[in-house]
DRENDO-1510 file (C-alpha; in Angstrom, 1 decimal, always signed):
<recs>
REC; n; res; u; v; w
REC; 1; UNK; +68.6; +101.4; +67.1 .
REC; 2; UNK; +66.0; +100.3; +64.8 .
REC; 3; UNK; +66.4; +96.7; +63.9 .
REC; 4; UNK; +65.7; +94.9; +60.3 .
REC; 5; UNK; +65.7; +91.7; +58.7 .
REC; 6; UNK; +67.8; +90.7; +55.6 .
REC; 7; UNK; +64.5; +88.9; +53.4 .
REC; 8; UNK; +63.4; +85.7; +55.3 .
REC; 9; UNK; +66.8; +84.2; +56.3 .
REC; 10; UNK; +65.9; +85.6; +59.5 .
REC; 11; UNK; +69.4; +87.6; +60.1 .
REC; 12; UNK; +68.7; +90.9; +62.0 .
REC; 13; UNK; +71.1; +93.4; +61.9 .
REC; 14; UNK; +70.5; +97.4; +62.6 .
REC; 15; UNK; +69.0; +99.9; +59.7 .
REC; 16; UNK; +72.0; +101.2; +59.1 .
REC; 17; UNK; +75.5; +98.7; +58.8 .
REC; 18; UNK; +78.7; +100.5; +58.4 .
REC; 19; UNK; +81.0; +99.7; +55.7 .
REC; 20; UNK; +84.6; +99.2; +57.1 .
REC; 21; UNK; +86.7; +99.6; +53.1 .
REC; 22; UNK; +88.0; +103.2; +53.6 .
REC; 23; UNK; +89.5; +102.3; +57.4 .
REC; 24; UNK; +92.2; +101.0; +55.7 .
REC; 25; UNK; +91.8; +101.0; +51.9 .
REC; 26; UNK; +90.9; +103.0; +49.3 .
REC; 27; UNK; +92.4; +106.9; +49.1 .
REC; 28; UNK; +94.3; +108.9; +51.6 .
REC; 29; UNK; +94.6; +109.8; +54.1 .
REC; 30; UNK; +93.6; +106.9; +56.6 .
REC; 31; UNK; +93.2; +107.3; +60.1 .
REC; 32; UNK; +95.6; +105.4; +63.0 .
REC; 33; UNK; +94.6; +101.4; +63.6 .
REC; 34; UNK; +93.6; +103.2; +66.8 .
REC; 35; UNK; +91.1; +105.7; +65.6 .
REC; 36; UNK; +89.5; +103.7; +63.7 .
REC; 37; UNK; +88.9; +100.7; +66.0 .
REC; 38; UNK; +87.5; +103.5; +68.1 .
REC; 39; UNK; +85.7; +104.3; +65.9 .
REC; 40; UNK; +84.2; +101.0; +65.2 .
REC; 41; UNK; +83.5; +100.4; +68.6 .
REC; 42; UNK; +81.5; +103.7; +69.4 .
REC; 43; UNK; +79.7; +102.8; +66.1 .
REC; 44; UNK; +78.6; +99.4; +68.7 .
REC; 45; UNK; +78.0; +101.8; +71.4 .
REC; 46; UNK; +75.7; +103.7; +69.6 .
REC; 47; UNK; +73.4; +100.5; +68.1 .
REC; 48; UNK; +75.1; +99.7; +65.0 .
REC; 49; UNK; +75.2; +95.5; +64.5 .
REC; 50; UNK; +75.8; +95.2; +61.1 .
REC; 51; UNK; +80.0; +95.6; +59.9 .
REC; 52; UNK; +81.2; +94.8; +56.0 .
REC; 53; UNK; +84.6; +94.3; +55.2 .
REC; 54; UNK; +86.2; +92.1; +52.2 .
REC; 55; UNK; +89.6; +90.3; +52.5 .
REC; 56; UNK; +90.4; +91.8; +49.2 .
REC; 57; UNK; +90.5; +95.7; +51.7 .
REC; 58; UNK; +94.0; +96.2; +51.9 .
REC; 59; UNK; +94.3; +93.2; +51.1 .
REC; 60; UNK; +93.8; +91.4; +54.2 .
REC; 61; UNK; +94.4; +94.6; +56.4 .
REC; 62; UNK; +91.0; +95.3; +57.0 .
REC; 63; UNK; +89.4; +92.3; +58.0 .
REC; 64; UNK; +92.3; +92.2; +60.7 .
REC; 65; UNK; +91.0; +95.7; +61.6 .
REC; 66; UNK; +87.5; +94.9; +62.0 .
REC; 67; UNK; +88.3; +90.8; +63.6 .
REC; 68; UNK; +90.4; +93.2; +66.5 .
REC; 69; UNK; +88.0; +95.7; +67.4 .
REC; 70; UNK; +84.6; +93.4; +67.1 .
REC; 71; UNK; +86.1; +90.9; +69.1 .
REC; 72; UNK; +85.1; +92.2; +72.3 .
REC; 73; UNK; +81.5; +91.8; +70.8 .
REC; 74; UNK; +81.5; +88.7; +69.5 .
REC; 75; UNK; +77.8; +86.9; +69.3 .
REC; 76; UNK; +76.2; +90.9; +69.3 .
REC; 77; UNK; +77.3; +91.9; +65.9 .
REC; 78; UNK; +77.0; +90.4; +61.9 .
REC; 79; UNK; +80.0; +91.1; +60.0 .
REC; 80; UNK; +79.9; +90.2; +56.1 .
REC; 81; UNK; +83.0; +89.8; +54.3 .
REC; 82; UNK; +83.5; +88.9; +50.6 .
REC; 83; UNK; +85.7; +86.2; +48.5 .
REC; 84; UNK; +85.8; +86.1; +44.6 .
REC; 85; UNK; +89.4; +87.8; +43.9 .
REC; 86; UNK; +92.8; +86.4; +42.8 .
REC; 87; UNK; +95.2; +88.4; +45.3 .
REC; 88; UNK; +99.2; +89.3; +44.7 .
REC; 89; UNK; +100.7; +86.1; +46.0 .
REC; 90; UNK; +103.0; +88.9; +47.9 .
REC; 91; UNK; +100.1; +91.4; +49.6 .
REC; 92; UNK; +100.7; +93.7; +47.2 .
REC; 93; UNK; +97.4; +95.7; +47.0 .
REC; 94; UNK; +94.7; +94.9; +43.7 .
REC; 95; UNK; +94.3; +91.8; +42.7 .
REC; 96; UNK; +95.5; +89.9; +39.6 .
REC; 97; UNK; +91.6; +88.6; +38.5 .
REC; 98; UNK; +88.7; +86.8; +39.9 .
REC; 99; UNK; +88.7; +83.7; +41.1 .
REC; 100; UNK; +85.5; +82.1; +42.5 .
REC; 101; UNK; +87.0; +78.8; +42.2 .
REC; 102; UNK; +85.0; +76.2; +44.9 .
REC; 103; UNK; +88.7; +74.8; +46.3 .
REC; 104; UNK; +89.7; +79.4; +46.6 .
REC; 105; UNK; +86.3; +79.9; +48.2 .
REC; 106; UNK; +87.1; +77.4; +50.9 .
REC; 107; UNK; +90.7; +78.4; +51.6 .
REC; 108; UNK; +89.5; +82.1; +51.5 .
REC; 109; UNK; +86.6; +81.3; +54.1 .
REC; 110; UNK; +89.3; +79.5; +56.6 .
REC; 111; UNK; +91.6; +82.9; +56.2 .
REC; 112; UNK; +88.8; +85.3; +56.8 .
REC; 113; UNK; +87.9; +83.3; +60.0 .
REC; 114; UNK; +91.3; +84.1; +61.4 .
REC; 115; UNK; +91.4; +87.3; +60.6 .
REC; 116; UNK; +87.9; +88.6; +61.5 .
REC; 117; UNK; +88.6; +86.0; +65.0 .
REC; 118; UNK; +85.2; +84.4; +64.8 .
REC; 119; UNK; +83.9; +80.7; +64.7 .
REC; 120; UNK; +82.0; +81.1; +61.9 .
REC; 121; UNK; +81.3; +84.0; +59.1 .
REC; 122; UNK; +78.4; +85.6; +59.6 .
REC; 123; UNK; +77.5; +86.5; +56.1 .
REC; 124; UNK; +79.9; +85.4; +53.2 .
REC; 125; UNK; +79.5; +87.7; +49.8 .
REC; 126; UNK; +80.7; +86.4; +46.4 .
REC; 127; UNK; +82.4; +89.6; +45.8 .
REC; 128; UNK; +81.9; +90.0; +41.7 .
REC; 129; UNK; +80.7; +87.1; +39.6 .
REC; 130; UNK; +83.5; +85.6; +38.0 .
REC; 131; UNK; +82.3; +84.2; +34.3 .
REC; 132; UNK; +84.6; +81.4; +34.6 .
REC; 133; UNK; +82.9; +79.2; +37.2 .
REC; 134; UNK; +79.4; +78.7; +37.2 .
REC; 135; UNK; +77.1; +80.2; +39.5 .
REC; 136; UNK; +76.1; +76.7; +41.1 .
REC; 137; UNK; +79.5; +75.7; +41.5 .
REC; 138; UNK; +79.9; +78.7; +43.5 .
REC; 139; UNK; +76.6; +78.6; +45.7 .
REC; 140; UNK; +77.6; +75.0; +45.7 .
REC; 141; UNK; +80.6; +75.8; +47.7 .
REC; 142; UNK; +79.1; +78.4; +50.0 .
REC; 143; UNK; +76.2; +75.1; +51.0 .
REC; 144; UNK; +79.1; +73.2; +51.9 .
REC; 145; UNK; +80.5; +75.6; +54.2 .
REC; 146; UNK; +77.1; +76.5; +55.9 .
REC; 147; UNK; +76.7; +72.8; +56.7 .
REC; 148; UNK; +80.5; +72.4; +57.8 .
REC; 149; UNK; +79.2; +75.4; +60.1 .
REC; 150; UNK; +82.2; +77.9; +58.9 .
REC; 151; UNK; +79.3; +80.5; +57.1 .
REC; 152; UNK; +75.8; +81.5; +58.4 .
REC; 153; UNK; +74.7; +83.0; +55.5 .
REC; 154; UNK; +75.5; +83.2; +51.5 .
REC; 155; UNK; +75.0; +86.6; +49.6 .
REC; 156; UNK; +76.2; +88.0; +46.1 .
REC; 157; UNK; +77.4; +91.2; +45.3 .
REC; 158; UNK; +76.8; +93.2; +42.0 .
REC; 159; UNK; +75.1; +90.4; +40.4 .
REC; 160; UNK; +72.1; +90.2; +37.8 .
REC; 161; UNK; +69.0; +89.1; +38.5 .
REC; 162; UNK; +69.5; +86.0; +36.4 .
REC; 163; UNK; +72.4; +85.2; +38.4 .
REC; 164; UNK; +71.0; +85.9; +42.0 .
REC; 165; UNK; +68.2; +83.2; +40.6 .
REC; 166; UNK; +70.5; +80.7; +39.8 .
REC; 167; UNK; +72.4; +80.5; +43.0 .
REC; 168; UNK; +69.2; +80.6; +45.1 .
REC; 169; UNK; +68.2; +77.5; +43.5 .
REC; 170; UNK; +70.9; +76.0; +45.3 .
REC; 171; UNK; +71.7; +77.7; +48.3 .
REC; 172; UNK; +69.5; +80.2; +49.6 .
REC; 173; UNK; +71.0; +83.8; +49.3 .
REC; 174; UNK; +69.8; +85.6; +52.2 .
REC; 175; UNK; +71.6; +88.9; +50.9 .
REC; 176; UNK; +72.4; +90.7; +47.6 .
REC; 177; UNK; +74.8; +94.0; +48.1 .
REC; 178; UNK; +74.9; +96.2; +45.3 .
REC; 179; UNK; +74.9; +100.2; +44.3 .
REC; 180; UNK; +72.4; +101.6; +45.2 .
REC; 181; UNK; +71.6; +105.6; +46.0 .
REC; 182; UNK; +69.9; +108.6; +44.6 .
REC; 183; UNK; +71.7; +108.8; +41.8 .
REC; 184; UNK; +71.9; +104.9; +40.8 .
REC; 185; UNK; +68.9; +103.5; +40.7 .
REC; 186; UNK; +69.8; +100.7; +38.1 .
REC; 187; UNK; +68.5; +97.8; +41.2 .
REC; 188; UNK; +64.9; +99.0; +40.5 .
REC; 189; UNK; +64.7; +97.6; +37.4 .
REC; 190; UNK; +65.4; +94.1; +37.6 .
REC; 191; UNK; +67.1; +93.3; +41.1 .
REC; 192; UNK; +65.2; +94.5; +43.6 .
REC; 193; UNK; +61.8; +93.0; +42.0 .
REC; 194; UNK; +64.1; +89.7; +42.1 .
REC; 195; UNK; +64.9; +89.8; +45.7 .
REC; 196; UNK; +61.7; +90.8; +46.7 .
REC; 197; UNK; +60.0; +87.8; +45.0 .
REC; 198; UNK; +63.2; +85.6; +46.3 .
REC; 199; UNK; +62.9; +86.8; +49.7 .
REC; 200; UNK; +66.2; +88.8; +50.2 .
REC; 201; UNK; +67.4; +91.4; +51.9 .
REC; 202; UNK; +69.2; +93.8; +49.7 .
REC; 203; UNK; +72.2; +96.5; +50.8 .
REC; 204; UNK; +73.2; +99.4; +49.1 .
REC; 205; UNK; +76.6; +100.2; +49.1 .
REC; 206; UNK; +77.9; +103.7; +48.6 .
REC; 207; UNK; +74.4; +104.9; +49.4 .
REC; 208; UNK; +75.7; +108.8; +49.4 .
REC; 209; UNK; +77.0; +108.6; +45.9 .
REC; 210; UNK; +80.7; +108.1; +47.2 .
REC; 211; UNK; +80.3; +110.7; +49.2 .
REC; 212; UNK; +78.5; +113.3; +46.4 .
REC; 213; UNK; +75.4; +113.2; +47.8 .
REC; 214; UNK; +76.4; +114.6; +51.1 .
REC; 215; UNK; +76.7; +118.1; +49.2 .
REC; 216; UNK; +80.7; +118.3; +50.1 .
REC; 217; UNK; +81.9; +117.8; +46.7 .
REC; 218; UNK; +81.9; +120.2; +43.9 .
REC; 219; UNK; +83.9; +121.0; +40.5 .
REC; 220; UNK; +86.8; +121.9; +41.9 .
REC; 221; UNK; +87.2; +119.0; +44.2 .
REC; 222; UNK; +90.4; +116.7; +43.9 .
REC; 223; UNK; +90.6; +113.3; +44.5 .
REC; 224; UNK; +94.0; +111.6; +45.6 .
REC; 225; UNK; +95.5; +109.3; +43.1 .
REC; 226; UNK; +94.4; +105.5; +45.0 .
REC; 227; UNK; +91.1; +107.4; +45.4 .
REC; 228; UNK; +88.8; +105.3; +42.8 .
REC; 229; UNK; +87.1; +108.6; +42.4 .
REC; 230; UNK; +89.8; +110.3; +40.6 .
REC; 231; UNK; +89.5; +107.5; +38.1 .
REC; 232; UNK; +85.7; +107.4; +37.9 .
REC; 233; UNK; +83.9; +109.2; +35.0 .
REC; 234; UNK; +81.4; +110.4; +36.8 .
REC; 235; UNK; +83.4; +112.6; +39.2 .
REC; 236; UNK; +85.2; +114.5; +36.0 .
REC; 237; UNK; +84.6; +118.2; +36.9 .
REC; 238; UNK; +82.5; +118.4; +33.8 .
REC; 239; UNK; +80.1; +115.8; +34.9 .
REC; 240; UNK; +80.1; +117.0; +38.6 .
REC; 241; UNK; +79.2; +120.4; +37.5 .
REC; 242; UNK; +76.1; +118.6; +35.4 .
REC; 243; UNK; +75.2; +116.3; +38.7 .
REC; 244; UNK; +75.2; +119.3; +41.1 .
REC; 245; UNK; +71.7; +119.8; +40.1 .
REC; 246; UNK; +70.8; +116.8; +42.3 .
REC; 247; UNK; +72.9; +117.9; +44.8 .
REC; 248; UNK; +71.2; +121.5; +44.5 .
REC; 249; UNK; +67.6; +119.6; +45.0 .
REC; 250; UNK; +68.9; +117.7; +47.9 .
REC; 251; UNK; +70.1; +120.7; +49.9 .
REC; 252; UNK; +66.9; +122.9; +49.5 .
REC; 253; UNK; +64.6; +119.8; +50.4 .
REC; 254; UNK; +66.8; +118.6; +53.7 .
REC; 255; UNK; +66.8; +122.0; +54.5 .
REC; 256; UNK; +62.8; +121.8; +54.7 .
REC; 257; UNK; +63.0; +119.0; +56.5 .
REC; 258; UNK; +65.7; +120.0; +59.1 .
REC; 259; UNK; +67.9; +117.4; +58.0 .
REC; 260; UNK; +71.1; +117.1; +55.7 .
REC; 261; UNK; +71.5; +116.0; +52.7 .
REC; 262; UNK; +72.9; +112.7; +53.8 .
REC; 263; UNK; +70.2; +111.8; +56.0 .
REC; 264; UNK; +67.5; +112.5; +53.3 .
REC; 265; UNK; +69.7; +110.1; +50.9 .
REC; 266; UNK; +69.6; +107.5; +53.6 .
REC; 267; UNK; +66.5; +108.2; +54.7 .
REC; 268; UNK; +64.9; +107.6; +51.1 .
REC; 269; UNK; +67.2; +104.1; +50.5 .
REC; 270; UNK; +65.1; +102.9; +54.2 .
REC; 271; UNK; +61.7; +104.2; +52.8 .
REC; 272; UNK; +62.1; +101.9; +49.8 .
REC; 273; UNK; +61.3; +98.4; +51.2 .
REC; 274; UNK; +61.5; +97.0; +55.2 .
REC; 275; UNK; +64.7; +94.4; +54.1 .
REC; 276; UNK; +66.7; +97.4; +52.7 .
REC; 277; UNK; +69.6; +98.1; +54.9 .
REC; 278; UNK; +72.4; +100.8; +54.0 .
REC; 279; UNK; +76.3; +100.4; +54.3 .
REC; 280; UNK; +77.7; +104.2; +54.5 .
REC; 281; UNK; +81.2; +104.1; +55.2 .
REC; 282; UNK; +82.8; +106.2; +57.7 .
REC; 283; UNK; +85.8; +107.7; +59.1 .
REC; 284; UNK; +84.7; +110.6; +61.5 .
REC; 285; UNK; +82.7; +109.8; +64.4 .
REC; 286; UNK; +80.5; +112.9; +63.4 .
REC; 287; UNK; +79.8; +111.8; +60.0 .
REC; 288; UNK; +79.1; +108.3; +62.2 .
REC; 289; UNK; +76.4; +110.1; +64.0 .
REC; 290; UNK; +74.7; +112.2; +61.2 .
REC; 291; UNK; +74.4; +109.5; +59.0 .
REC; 292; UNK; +72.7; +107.4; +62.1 .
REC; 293; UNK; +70.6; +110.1; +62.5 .
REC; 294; UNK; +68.7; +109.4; +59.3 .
REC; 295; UNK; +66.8; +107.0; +60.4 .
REC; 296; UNK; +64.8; +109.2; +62.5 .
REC; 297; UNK; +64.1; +111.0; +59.1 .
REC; 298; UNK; +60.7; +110.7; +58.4 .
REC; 299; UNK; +59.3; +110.7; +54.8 .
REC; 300; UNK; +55.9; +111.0; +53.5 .
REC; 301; UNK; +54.4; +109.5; +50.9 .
REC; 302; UNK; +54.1; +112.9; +49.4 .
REC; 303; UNK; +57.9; +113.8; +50.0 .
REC; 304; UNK; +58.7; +110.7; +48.7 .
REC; 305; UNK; +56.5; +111.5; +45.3 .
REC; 306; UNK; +58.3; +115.1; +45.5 .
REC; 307; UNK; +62.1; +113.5; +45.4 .
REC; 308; UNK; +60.7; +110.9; +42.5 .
REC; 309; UNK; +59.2; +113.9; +40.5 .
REC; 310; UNK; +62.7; +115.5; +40.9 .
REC; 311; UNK; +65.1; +112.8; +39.9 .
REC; 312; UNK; +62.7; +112.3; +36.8 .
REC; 313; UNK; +63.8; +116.2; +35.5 .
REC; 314; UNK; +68.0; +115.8; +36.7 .
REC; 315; UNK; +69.9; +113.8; +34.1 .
REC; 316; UNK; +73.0; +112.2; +36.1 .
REC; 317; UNK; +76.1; +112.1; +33.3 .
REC; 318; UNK; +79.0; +109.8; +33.5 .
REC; 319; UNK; +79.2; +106.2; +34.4 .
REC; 320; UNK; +79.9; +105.0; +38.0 .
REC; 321; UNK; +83.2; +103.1; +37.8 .
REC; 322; UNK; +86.0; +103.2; +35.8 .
REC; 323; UNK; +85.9; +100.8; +32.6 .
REC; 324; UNK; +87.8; +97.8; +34.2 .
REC; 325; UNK; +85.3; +98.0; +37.0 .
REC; 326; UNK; +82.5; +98.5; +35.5 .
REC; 327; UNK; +82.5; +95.2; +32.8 .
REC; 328; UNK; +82.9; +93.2; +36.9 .
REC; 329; UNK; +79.0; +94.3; +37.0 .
REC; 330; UNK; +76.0; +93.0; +36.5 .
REC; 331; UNK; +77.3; +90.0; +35.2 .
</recs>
């Protein structure tokens, strides 16, 4: 497995991670606690070192499921998990607001470490800026349990560049995740110059599109009712029908290059910039393996000018979250 750096913090991790959410949260159906901490553990097996989870999964659930089946490889793997919401005092699942709060961070951070079974988080996320409490109180918090030697590393997670500056001023983020695929490409703009200048890594979460941009979605498609994707505008049938046409693109092109469609989306986040390191999720050991196998993708220069010249004739309709999600972004 191909190994990269998030930035200049120095934290190595493999070119693809493998986000844990759908495991145990999400849309139905979910595999056995079993299968999927098989899963996990072949994912090791086969060279991946890099695991993201969120206590808010669940809640709690899933950071239980990935603390159980990493523990065997403690000190070989980086897990990230997030803080940064207000959860149901009861565990019921959502979450009542944000809540970034330096005395929530800290009891958050002591929870997670019990859960995930580990001395010390390897990369703590702020999960969505909460508007409430300023940035620096946040980083501020984050420093404090870095040097009490509970977090490794601070990152940020669907935040504007403004923000991401203002936190690095007082604690050094070594990692931003945010969406970032084939069909979002709203980082480009303002983020990804950021981190570059900033010196951090950057990882793209749903990297396939939630799972369009494998080419197994179409029109007719239906989403199960805790699946965010029945909620999301840009999964209507009437948009999907528009956003097929990248879809279409994508099929003839991997086909050229004797590759899917999900390896050529992956494969074109990893051609972007060296500290770029995907999250696909996973379920399915196959899809597990295909989706590594993108990094053996190679693309030119001139396929990568092809795929730009593309996306810059395919209009993408419909926005990626529902509205209460979406006004959590770019804040």
């Amino acid at each position: 497995m191909i190994k990269r750096q998030l930035g200049k913090s120095g934290l190595e991790v493999s070119a693809l991670g493998l986000g844990c959410m759908r495991m145990s949260f999400g849309d139905a159906p979910i595999g056995t606690r079993e299968e999927m901490i098989a899963l996990i553990r072949a994912a090791v097996e086969r060279g991946i070192t890099f695991f993201d989870t969120a206590e808010v999964y669940g809640p709690y659930t899933n950071e239980e499921l990935v603390g159980e089946a990493l523990e065997p490889f403690r000190g070989e793997v980086v897990i990230a998990t997030k803080f940064g919401f207000q959860l149901h005092p009861d565990g019921h699942p959502g979450w009542l607001g944000l809540n970034s709060r330096p005395e929530h961070i800290k009891k958050v951070a002591d929870q997670s470490l019990k859960r995930l079974r580990v001395e010390a988080i390897d990369l703590f996320y702020q999960h969505r800026v909460d508007p409430e409490v300023p940035i620096e109180d946040v980083a501020g918090a984050v420093k404090e349990l870095i040097e009490a030697g509970k977090v490794k590393h601070f990152g940020l997670s669907e935040a504007s560049a403004e923000t991401i500056r203002r936190a690095h001023a007082i604690q050094p983020v070594t990692a931003v995740q945010s969406e970032y695929s084939l069909w979002w490409r709203e980082p480009e703009k303002e983020v990804l110059p950021t981190c570059e200048e900033l010196g951090i890594g950057f990882v793209p979460f749903s990297p396939l599109g939630k799972g369009f941009l494998t080419g197994k979605i179409g029109p007719d498609t239906t989403f199960h009712n805790s699946d965010i994707r029945s909620r999301t505008p840009r999964f209507t049938p009437e948009a999907v029908r528009t956003n097929m046409a990248l879809v279409d693109f994508l099929k003839e092109f991997a086909q050229r290059k004797n590759a899917t469609p999900a390896q050529i989306a992956l494969a074109w986040l990893l051609a972007q910039k060296p500290w770029i390191v995907p999250i696909p999720g996973s379920r399915k050991l196959e899809r597990l393996e295909e989706n590594i196998g993108a990094i053996h993708v190679e693309l030119t220069q001139e396929d990568l000018d092809e795929i730009d010249s593309a996306l810059a004739n395919i209009t993408i309709v419909g926005e990626r979250y529902p509205p209460e999600h979406q006004q959590m972004a770019g804040r």
